[in-house]
C-alpha positions in Angstrom: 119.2 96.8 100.6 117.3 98.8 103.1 113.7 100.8 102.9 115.6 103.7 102.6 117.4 102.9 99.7 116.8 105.1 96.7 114.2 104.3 94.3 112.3 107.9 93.4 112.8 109.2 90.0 112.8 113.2 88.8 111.2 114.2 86.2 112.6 117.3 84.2 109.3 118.6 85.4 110.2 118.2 89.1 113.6 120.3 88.3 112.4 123.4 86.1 110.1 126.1 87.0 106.0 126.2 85.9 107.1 128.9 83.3 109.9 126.5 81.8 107.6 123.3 81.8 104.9 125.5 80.0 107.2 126.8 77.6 107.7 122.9 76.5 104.8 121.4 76.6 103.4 124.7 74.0 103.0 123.1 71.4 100.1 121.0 69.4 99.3 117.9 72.1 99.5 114.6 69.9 97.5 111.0 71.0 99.0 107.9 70.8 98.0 104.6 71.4 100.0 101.7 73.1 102.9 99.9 71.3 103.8 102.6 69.1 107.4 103.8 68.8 107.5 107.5 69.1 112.0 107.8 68.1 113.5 105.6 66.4 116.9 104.1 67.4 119.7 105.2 64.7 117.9 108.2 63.1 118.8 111.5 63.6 118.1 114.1 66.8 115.8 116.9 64.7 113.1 117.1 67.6 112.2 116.2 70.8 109.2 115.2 72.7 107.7 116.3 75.9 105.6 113.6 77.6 102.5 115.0 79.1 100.5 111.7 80.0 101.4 108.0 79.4 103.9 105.8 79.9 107.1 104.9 77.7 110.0 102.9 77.5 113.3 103.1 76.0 114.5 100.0 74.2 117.9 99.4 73.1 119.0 96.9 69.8 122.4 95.6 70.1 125.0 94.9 67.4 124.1 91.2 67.8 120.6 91.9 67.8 119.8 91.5 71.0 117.6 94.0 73.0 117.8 95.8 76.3 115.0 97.5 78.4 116.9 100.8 79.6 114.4 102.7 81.3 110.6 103.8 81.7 109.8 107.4 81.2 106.5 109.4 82.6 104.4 112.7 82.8 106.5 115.6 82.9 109.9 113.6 81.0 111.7 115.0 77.8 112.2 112.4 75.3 115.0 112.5 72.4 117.1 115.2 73.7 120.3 113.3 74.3 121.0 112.7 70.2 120.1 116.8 69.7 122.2 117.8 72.5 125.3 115.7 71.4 124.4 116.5 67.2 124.4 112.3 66.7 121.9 109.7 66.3 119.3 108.1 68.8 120.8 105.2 70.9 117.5 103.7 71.4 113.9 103.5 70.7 111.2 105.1 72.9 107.7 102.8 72.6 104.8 104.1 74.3 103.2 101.1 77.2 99.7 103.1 77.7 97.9 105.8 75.6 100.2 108.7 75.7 100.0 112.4 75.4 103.4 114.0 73.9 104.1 117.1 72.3 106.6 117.9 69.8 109.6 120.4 69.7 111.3 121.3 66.9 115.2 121.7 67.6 115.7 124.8 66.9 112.7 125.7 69.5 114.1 123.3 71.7 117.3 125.1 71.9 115.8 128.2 72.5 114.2 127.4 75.1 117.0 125.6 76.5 118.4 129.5 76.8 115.4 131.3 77.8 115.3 129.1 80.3 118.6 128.7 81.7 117.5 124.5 81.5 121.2 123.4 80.8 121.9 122.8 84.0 118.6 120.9 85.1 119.4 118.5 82.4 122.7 118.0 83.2 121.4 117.0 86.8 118.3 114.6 85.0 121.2 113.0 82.6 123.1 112.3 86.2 119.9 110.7 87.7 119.4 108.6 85.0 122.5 107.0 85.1 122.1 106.3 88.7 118.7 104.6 88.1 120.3 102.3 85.4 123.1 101.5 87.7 121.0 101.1 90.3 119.0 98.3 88.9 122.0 96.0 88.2 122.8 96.5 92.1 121.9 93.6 94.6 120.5 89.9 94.0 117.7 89.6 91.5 115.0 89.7 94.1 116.2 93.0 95.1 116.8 94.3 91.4 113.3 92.8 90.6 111.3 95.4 94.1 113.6 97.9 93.0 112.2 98.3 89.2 109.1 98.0 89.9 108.6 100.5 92.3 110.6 102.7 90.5 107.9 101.6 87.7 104.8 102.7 89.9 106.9 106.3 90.6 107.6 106.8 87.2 103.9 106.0 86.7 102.4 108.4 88.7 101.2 105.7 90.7 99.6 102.8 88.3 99.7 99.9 89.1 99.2 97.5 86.1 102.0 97.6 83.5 102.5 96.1 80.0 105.4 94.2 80.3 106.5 90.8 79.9 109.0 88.8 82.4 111.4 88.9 79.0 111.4 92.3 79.0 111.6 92.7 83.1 114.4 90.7 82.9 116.4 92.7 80.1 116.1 95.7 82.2 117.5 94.1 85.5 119.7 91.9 83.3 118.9 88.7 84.4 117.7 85.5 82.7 113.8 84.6 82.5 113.7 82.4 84.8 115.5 84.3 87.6 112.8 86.7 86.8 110.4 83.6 87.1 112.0 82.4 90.4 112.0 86.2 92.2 108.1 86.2 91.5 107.3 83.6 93.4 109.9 84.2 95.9 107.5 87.7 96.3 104.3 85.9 95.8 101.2 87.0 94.0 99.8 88.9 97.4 103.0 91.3 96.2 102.8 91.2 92.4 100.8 89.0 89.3 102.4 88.7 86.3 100.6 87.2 83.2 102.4 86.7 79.9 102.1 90.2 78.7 100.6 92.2 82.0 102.5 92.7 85.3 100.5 94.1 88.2 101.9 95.5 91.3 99.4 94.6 94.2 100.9 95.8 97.3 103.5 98.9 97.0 104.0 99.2 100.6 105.1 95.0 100.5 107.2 95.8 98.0 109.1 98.4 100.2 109.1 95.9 102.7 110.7 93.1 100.4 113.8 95.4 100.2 114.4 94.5 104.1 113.6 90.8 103.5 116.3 87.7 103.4 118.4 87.3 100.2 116.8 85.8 97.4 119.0 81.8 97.6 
């Protein structure tokens, strides 16, 4: 997988106008903390959140009980509109990784502004982004899957560079076993990233790049 691959990710602030992002994010800012879940998986779509600050991810419970790290989500993502758009229930949780500023939609606002502000169409496009990100991170050996989410990590970020995330949870978003997860970080070496039991820390973005060019994890 070459430099050039693609590992940016959009926003739906990066698709809509200033006027359309304003009209979402107009509502009474809420705080709060790490490691709480902001939607629950399984309950009904009756709002949806705008992410203004903060980091979040979006954790999936099986049948069998097992779970799977879909995605991260940033500044300037919606969060819940899937299960309002499609009148069914959430297909995952969202859990907030940092402090996090969101603010909350009602769904009857949220469809209005869906029409004052023509955004049908720029979530169509984000719901066909995320899919490529998801399929994206299954694609290549798990060195490469490894580089590849955490850069897309630091992008989603805004640029940090210190995550809370176990190698459990990296490795039920690349879907790999722990120790393939293990292996691939010392394959990368600590000069690249450090990972504790419950902290991963990207140290060099631009080695990370670089890794994509490397030799094939054996």
């Amino acid at each position: 997988m070459s430099e050039d691959s693609s590992f940016l990710v959009s926003s739906l602030r990066d698709l809509v106008s200033d006027e359309a992002w304003a009209g979402l994010i107009d509502y009474p800012v809420r705080h709060r903390p790490a490691g709480e879940t902001l939607l629950w998986q399984g309950t009904e779509g009756t709002q949806v959140l705008a992410l203004v600050s903060g980091l979040v991810k979006v954790v999936r419970t099986d049948r069998d009980g097992r779970k799977r790290l879909l995605a991260f989500r940033g500044p300037g993502e919606i969060l819940g509109e899937m299960a309002l758009q499609r009148g069914d229930v959430r297909l995952a949780d969202v859990q907030t990784m940092s402090i996090c500023k969101v603010t909350v939609i009602p769904a009857d606002d949220f469809r209005r502004l869906v029409r004052e502000h023509r955004l049908a169409e720029p979530l169509a496009e984000l719901a066909t982004r995320r899919l490529k990100e998801q399929t994206e991170v299954h694609d290549g050996d798990v060195r490469e899957r490894l580089v590849m989410a955490l850069l897309r990590l630091v992008e989603v970020s805004g640029g940090a560079r210190s995550f809370s995330l176990t190698r459990d949870e990296l490795a039920q978003h690349i879907g790999v076993g722990r120790k393939l997860v293990s292996k691939a970080l010392v394959q990368l070496g600590p000069e690249l990233v450090q990972a504790g039991k419950s902290r991963v820390g990207v140290v060099d973005v631009g080695g990370l790049r670089k890794a994509l060019d490397g030799p094939a994890a054996a």
